[in-house]
N, C-alpha and C positions, 0 to 999 in steps of 0.2 A: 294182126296188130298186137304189138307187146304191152302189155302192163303199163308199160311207163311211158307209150305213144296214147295212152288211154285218154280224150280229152277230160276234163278236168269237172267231175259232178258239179252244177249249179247249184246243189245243196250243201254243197261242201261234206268233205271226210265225217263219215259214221262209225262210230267202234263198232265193229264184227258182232253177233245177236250175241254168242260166247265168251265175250269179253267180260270179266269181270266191272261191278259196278263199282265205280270210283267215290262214288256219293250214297249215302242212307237217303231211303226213299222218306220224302217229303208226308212228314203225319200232321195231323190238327195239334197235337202238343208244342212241334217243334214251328209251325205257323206261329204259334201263342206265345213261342218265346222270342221270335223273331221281331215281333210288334211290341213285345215287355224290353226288348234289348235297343230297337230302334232302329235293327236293321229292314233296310226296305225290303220289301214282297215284290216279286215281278210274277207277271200274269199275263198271258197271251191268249189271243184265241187259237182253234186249231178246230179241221174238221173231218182230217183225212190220218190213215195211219203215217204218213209218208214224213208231211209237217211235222206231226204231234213228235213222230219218231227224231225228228230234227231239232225239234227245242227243247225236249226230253235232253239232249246230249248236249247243248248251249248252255244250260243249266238255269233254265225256268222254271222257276217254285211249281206254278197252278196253270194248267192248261183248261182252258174255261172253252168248255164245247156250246158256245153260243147259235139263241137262236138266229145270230147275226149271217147266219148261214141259210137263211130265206132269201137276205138281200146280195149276196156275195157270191153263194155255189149257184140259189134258185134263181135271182134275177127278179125275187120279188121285190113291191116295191116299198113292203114294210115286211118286220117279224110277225105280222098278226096271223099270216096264212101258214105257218109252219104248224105239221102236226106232232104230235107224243112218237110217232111209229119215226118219222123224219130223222126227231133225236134220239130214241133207242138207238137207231140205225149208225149215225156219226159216232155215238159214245162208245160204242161196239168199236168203230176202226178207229176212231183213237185210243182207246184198251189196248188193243194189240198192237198197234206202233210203238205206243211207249215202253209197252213192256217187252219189245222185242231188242229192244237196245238196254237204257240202264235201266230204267222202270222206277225211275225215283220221282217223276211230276204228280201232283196231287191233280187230282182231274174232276173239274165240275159240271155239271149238264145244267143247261137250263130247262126251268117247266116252263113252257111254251104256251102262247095265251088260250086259256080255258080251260088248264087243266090243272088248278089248284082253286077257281073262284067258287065254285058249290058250294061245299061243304069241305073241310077237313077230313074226310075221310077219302073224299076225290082225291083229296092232293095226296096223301098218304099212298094211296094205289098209284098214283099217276108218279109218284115220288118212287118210288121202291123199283117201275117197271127200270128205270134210268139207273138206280142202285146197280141192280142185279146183270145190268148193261156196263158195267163197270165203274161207275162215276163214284169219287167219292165225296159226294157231298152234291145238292141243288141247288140251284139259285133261284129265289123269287123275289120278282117286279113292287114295289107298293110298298104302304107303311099304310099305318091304322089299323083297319079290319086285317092286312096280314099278320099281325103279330101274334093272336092266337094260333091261327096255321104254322107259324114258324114255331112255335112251344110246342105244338101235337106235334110236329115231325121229330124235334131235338128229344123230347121223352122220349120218342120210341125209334131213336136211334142214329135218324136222320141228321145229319150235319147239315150248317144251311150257309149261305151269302145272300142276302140281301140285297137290294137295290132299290136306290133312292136317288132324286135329284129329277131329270130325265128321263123316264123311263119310256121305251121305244114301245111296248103293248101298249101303254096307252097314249101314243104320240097323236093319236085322233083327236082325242079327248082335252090335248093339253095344247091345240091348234099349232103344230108344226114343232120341229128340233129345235126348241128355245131353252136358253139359261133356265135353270128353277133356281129359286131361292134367292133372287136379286132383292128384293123389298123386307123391311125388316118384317111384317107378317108371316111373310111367304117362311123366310129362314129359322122363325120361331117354332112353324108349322111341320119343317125340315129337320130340325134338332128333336123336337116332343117326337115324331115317327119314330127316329135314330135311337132312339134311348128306350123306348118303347120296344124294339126290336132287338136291342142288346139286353135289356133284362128279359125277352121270351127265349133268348138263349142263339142270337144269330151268334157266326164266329167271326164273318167277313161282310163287308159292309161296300159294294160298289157304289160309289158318287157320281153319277156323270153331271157335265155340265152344268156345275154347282159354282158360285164363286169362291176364287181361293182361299179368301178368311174365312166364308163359312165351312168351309172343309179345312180349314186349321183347326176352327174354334170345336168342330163337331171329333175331329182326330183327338183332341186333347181332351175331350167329353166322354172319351170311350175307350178304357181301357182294355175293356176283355172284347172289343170288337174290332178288327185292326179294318179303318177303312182302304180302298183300292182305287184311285182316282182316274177318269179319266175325262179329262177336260176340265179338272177337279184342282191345277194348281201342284207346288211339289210338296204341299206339307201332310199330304195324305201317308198313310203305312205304307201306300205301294200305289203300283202304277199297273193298269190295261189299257191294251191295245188292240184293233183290230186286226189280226194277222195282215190280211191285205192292206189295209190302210199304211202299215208299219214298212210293207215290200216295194210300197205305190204302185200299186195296179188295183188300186180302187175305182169304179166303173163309174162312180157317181162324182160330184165335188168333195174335194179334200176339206175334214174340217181343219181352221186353222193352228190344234192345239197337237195334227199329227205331225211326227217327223219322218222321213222316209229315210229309213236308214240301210236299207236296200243301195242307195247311190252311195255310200259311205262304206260299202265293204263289198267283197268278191263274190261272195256265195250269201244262199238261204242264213245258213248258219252264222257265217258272219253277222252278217245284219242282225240276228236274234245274239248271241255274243255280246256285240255292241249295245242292243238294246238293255240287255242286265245289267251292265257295266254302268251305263247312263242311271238306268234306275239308283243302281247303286250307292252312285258316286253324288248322285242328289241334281246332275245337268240337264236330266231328262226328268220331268218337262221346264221349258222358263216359266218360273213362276212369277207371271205377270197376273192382276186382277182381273184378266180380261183375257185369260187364254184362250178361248176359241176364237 
């Protein structure tokens, strides 16, 4: 079969590993100015090198190697079961996906539940295994007592993202996948974390299922922490997605704040394209009060 009878990759076209990179690799300075300028951040997940190497070359800021990948790759039926060894393992084959193409996505791991709550000095070891596994930079779940955690990691080196709103480690605790921050308490309690967590030196601030004005009022609260919305409304700094959720072959119920942009274009790539573009252009998501 010839070349050009080749059918046609569902990933869509990849530049050759030799190809020169057409973009500077994605650093925390140029995140920082990207949120001082007002352009949007886009963030995907990814868990495999194959993806990561796909939206690496779509031109995806921040590949976020979630522990969303308990419920997605394992089939579990939360992130609580995922271990440290699990995301080593993912951040490793996204490392090398991306850098086998242009190698410009900033890439984050998440600490996976139990392995930053002891002590700071857990999270530091447990932080660094993810480092040294390629990631640049972690994300941890909570506000309050995380704030010290996140300042002992950023002194000593660690770059952080944050996360607030919903958080799925403790989806037990907060009785099922509910809005946070609906009640004026609740969003008081939501901003004091947020600001708490930008002066211990977070950079990036995920919001899920927050309502929209509190993730305007909290975007406009935070200067040197650009927040990342999802299900967050569109006045956040940027927008994540769950890789599958984004492609629709999400195995569970859609929530109602994804779009499937998968039936909106040809290929993998397509679809993640499109999805930048949307972020970009401010369409994706409709900022309604009530996104999910």
């Amino acid at each position: 079969m010839s070349q050009s009878s080749q059918p046609a990759s569902p990933y869509g076209t990849l530049p050759p590993a030799s190809a020169p990179a057409t973009r500077k690799p994605v650093s925390l300075p140029r995140l920082q100015e990207m949120h001082a300028r007002g352009e949007k951040i886009t963030m995907l997940t990814a868990y495999d090198a194959t993806f990561a190497a796909v939206a690496d070359a779509a031109g995806v800021e921040c590949i976020l190697v979630g522990d969303s990948l308990g419920m997605v790759c394992q089939g579990l039926s939360s992130t609580v079961g995922v271990s440290l060894e699990t995301m080593r393992y993912h951040v490793e084959s996204v490392t090398r996906g991306v850098q086998k193409v242009q190698g410009t996505s900033w890439i984050i791991g998440d600490m996976p539940f139990g392995t930053f709550h002891e002590s700071k000095d857990q999270a530091f070891r447990n932080a660094a295994v993810l480092m040294q596994a390629g990631a640049h930079m972690v994300k941890i779940e909570g506000g309050g007592w995380t704030a010290d955690t996140v300042r002992f990691l950023v002194e000593r080196g660690i770059p952080v993202c944050a996360h607030l709103g919903l958080t799925p480690q403790t989806v037990h605790a907060l009785g099922g996948y509910r809005v946070q921050g609906k009640t004026e308490e609740s969003a008081a309690l939501l901003k004091r974390h947020a600001l708490e967590l930008q002066d211990a030196g977070a950079s990036l601030m995920v919001l899920e299922m927050v309502p929209a004005a509190v993730s305007a009022d909290l975007t406009r609260a935070m200067p040197h922490c650009a927040t990342i919305g999802i299900g967050a409304g569109v006045d956040c700094a940027g927008q994540v997605l769950v890789l599958h959720d984004m492609l629709g072959v999400n195995l569970g119920k859609m929530a109602k704040f994804v779009r499937n942009f998968m039936s909106e274009a040809g290929s993998v790539r397509g679809a993640m394209e499109a999805y930048v573009k949307a972020v970009k252009d401010g369409s994706f998501p409709v900022n309604a009060q009530h996104a999910w």
